[in-house]
ROMAR-445766 format. One record per residue (C-alpha): x, y, z; residue number from 0. Coordinates in nm, 3 decimals, decimal comma. Layout:
<atoms>
<atom <X Y Z> NUM>,
...
</atoms>
This chain:
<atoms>
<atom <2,423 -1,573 19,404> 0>,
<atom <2,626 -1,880 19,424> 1>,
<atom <2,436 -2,027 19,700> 2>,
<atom <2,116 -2,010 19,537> 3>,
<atom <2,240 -2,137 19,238> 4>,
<atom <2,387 -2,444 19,428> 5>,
<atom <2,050 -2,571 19,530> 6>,
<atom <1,910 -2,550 19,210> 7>,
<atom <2,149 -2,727 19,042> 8>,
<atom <2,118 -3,041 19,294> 9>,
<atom <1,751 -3,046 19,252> 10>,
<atom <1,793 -3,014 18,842> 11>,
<atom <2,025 -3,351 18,903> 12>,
<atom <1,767 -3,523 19,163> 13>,
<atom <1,507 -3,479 18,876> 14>,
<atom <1,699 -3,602 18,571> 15>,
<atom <1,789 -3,892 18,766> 16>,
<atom <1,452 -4,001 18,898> 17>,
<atom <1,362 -3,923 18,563> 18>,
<atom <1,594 -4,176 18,394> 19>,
<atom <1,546 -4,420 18,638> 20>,
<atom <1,167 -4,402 18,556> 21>,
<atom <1,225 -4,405 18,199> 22>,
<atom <1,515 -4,754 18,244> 23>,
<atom <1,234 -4,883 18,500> 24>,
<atom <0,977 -4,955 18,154> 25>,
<atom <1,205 -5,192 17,986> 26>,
<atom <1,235 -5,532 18,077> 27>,
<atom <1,573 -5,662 17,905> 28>,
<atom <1,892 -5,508 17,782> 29>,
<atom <2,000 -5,685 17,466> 30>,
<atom <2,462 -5,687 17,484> 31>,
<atom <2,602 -5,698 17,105> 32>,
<atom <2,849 -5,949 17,046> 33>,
<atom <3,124 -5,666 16,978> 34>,
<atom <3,169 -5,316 17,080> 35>,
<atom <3,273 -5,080 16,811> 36>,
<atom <3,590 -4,967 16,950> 37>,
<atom <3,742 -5,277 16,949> 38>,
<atom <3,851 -5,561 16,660> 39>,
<atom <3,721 -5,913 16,806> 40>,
<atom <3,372 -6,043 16,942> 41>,
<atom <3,390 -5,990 17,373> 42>,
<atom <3,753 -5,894 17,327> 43>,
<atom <3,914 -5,845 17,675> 44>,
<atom <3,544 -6,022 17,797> 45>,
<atom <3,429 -5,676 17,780> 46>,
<atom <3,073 -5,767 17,639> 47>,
<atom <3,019 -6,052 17,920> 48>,
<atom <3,117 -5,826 18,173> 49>,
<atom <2,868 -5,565 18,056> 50>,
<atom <2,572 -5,880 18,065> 51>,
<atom <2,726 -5,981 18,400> 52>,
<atom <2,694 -5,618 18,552> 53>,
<atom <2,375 -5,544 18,464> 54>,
<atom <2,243 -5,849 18,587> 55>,
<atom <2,411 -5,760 18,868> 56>,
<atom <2,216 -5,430 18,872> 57>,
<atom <1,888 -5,560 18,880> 58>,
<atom <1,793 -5,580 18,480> 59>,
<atom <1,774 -5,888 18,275> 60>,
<atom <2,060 -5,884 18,026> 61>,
<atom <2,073 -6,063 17,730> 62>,
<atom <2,390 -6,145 17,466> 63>,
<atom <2,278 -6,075 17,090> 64>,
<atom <2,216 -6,359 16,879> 65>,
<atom <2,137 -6,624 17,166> 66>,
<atom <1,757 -6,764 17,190> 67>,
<atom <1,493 -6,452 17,326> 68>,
<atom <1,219 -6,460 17,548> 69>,
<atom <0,913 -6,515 17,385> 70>,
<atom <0,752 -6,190 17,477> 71>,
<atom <1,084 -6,025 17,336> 72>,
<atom <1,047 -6,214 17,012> 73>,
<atom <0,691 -6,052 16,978> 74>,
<atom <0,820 -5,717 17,130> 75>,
<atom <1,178 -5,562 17,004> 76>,
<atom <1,037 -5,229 17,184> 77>,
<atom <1,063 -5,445 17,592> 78>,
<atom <1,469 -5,439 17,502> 79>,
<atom <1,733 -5,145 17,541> 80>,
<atom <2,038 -5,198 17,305> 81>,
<atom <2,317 -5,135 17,495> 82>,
<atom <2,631 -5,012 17,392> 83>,
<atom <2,988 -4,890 17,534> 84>,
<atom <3,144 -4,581 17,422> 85>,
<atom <3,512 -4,503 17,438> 86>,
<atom <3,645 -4,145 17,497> 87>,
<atom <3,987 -4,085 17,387> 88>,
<atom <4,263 -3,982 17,599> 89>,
<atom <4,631 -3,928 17,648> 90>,
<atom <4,720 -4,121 17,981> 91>,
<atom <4,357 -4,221 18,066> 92>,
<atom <4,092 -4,521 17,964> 93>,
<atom <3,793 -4,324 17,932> 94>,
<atom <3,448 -4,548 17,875> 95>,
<atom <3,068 -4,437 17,937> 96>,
<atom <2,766 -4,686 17,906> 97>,
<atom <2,439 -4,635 17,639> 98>,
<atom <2,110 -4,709 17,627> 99>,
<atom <1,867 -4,683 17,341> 100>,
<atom <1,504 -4,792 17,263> 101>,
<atom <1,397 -4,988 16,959> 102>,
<atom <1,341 -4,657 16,749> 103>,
<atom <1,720 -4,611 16,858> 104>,
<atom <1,662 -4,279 17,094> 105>,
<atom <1,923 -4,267 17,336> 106>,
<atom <1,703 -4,317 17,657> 107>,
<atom <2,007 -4,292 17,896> 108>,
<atom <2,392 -4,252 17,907> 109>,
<atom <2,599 -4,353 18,202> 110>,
<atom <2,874 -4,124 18,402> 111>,
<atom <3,234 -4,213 18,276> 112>,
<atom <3,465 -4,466 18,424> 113>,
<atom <3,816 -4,385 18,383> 114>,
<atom <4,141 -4,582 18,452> 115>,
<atom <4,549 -4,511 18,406> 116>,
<atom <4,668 -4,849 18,399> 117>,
<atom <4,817 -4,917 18,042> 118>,
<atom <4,736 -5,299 18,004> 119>,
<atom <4,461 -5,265 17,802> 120>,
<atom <4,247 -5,562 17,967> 121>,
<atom <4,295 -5,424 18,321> 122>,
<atom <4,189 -5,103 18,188> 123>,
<atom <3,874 -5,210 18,016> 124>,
<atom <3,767 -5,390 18,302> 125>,
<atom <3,831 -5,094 18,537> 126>,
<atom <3,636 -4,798 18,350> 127>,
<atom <3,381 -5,022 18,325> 128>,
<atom <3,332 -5,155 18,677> 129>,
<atom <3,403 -4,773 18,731> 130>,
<atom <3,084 -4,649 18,471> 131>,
<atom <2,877 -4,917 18,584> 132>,
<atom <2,839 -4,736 18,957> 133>,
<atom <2,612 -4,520 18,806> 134>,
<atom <2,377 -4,784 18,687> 135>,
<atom <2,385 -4,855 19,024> 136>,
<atom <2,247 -4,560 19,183> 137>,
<atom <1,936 -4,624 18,954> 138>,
<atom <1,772 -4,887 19,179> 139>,
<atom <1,655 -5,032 18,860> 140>,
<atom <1,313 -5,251 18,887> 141>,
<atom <1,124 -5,367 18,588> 142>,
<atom <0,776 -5,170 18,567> 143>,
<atom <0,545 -5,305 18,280> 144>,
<atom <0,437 -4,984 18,080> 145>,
<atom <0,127 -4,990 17,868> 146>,
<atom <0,253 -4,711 17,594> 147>,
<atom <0,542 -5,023 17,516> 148>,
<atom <0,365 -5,369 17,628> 149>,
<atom <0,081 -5,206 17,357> 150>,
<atom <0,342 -5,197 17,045> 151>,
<atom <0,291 -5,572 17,017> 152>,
<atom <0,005 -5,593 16,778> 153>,
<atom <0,164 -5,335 16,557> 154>,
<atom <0,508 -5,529 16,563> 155>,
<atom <0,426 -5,846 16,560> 156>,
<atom <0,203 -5,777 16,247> 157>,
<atom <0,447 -5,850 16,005> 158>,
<atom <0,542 -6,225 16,187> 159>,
<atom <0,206 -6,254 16,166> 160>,
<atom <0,206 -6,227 15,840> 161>,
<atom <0,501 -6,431 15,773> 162>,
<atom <0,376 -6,715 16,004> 163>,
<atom <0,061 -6,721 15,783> 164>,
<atom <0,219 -6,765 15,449> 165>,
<atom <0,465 -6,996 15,635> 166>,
<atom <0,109 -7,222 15,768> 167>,
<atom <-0,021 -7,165 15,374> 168>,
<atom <0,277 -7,324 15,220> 169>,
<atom <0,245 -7,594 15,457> 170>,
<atom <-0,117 -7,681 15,370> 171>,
<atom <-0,031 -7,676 15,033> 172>,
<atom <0,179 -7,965 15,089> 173>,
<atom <-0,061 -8,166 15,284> 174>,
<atom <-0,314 -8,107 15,037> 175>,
<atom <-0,088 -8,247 14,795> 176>,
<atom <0,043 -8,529 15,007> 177>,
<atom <-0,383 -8,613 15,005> 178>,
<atom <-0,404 -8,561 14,644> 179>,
<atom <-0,128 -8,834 14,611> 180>,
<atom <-0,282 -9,081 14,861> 181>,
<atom <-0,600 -9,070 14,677> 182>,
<atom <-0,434 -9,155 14,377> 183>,
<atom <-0,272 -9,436 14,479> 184>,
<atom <-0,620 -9,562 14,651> 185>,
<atom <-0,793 -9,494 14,304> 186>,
<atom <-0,913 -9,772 14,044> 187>,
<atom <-0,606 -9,792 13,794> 188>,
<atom <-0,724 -9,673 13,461> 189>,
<atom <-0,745 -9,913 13,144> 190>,
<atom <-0,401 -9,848 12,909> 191>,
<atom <-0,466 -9,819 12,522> 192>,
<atom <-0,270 -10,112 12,357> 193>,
<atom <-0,025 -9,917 12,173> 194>,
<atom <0,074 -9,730 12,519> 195>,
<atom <0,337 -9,974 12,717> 196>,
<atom <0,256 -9,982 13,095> 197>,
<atom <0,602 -9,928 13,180> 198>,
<atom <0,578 -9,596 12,977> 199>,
<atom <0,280 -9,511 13,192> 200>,
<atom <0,443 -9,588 13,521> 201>,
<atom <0,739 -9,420 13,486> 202>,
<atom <0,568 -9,090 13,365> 203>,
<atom <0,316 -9,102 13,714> 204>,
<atom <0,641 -9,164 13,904> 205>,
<atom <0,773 -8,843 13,757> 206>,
<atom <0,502 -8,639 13,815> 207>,
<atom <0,371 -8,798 14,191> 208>,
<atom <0,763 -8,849 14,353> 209>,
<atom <0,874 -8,591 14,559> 210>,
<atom <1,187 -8,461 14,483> 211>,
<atom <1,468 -8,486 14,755> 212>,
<atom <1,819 -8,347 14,599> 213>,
<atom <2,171 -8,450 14,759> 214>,
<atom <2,334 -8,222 14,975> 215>,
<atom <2,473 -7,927 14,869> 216>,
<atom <2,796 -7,736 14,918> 217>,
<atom <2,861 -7,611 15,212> 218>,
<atom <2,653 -7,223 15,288> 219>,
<atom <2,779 -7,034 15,563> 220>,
<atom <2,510 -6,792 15,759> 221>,
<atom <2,576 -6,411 15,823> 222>,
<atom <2,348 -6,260 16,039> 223>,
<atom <2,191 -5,997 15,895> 224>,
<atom <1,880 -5,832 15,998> 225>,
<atom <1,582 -6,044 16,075> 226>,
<atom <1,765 -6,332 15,956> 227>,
<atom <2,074 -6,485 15,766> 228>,
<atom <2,202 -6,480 15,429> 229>,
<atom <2,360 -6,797 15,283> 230>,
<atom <2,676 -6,754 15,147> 231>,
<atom <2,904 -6,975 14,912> 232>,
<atom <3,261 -7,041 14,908> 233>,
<atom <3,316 -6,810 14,677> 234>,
<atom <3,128 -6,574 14,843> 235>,
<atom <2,801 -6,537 14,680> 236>,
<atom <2,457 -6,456 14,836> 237>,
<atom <2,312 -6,779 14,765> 238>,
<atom <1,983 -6,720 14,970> 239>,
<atom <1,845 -6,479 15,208> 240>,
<atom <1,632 -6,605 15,470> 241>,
<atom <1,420 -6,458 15,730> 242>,
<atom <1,314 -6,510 16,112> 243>,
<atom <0,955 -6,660 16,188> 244>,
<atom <0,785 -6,738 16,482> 245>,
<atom <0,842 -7,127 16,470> 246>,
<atom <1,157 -7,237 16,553> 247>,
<atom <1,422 -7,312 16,337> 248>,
<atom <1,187 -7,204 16,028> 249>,
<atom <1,248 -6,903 15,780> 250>,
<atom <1,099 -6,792 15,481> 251>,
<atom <1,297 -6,748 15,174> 252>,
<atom <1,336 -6,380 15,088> 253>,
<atom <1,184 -6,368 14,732> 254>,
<atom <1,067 -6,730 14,668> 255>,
<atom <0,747 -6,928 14,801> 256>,
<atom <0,952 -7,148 14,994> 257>,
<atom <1,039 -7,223 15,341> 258>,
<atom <1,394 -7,352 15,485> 259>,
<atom <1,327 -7,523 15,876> 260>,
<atom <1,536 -7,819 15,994> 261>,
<atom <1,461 -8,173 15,999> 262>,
<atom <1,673 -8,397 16,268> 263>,
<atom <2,040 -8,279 16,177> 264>,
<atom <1,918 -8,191 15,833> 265>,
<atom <1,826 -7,844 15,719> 266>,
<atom <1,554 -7,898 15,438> 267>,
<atom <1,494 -7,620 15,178> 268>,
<atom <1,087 -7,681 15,056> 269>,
<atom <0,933 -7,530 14,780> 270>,
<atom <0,690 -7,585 14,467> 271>,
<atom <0,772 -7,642 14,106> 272>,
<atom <0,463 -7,575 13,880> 273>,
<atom <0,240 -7,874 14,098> 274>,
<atom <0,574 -8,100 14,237> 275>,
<atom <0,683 -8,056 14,634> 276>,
<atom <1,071 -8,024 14,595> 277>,
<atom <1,309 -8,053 14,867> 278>,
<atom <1,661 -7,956 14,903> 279>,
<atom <1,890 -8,033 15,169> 280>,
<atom <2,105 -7,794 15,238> 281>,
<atom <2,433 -7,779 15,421> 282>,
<atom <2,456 -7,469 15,652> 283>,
<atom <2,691 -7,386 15,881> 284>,
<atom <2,578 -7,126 16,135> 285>,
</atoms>
């Protein structure tokens, strides 16, 4: 009974592992968080950039959260596994397994586990990782393009789409009225009624035809949050929240018609009031 039991229990592994390997082969990145839960500091120990250099090593194209995406990854979240390192608890052993999961967050693949005795907690990390990792190896990962995920990009990218279209509005609303303006100053000047002074007159077009540059503000610190940063105060209040687009250093602010993108070292907040262009600058730290 045994021995026919044996075979079928090899074969049952043979499948699930050409399985996974088919299913890890249809992603083209694995996106490493800064931190892994188990542990109080960003890449404490170096434990994230060992998990980006080991998969590279493997074969896939890692990349650490937060740094600048592909393009095709920008358009596509669903090309990217989220990786993630789980920590089994034990008396006298380091116990860690690796995780993979899709953009819908379906676990799509989970590692064997590494295990090491020493008690340094650095050398231990490192070990039942290196140690977990071997199974990633036996995957003979290769990146093939699958049209059930490559197809998700019109439905996910129609919400940038979106968002770069009221971000190209705003900005022909302020060409339009940087035309308005020229025209005005090109325009015959009109003939003043006596009892008006011209200085009056001047000064009240001034206020209405000057754009509106404010000094810097106090200082706003960025927290990542999702599909963007909120803008924090000293004090700490949510100041702003602003969201990714697909320009570069350009986000639309959550719940105003306004856009925040940087200018040289500047970062310029833009934005209408009734028919005058205002700008901001605002300090943000990142």
């Amino acid at each position: 009974m045994k021995a026919k039991f044996f075979p079928i229990l090899i074969a049952c592994f043979i499948i699930t592992s050409v399985f996974s390997q088919a299913n890890l082969n249809n992603y083209k990145y694995v996106i490493i968080p800064n931190k892994f839960d188990f542990l109080k500091e960003k890449d404490q120990y170096k434990l994230n950039s060992l998990a980006q250099f080991l998969f590279n090593k493997y074969g896939f194209e890692a990349i650490m959260e937060g740094t600048a995406y592909p393009e095709d990854l920008i358009r596509n979240r669903c090309l990217a596994l989220k990786s993630d390192v789980i920590k089994d608890s034990g008396m006298f052993k380091t116990k860690l397994s690796l995780e993979l999961k899709d953009c819908n967050d379906r676990v799509v693949y989970t590692s064997g586990e590494g295990e090491s005795r020493e008690k340094d907690y650095k050398t231990a990390y490192n070990q039942a990782l290196r140690e977990a990792f071997k199974t990633v190896g036996t995957l003979n990962y290769k990146y093939e393009p699958n049209e059930n995920i490559t197809s998700i990009v019109t439905s996910q990218t129609s919400g940038k789409s979106e968002v770069t279209d009221e971000i190209q509005q705003l900005r022909e609303e302020i060409q339009n009225l940087k035309k308005e303006k020229e025209v005005a100053v090109v325009a015959p000047p009109k003939v003043v009624a006596p009892q008006q002074p011209i200085s009056k007159l001047v000064e009240e077009k001034s206020i209405k035809e000057t754009v509106i540059i404010q000094g810097v503000s106090n200082v706003l610190y960025a927290q990542e949050i999702e599909n963007g940063f909120q803008l924090v105060d000293s004090s700490p209040k949510v100041v702003y929240r602003i969201k990714s687009t697909g320009i570069s250093n350009t986000y639309i602010v959550e719940g105003k018609s306004a856009i925040v993108y940087k200018k040289g070292d500047d970062w310029v907040l833009e934005y209408y009031v009734d028919s005058i262009l205002k700008q901001d600058v605002l300090n943000i730290k990142f």
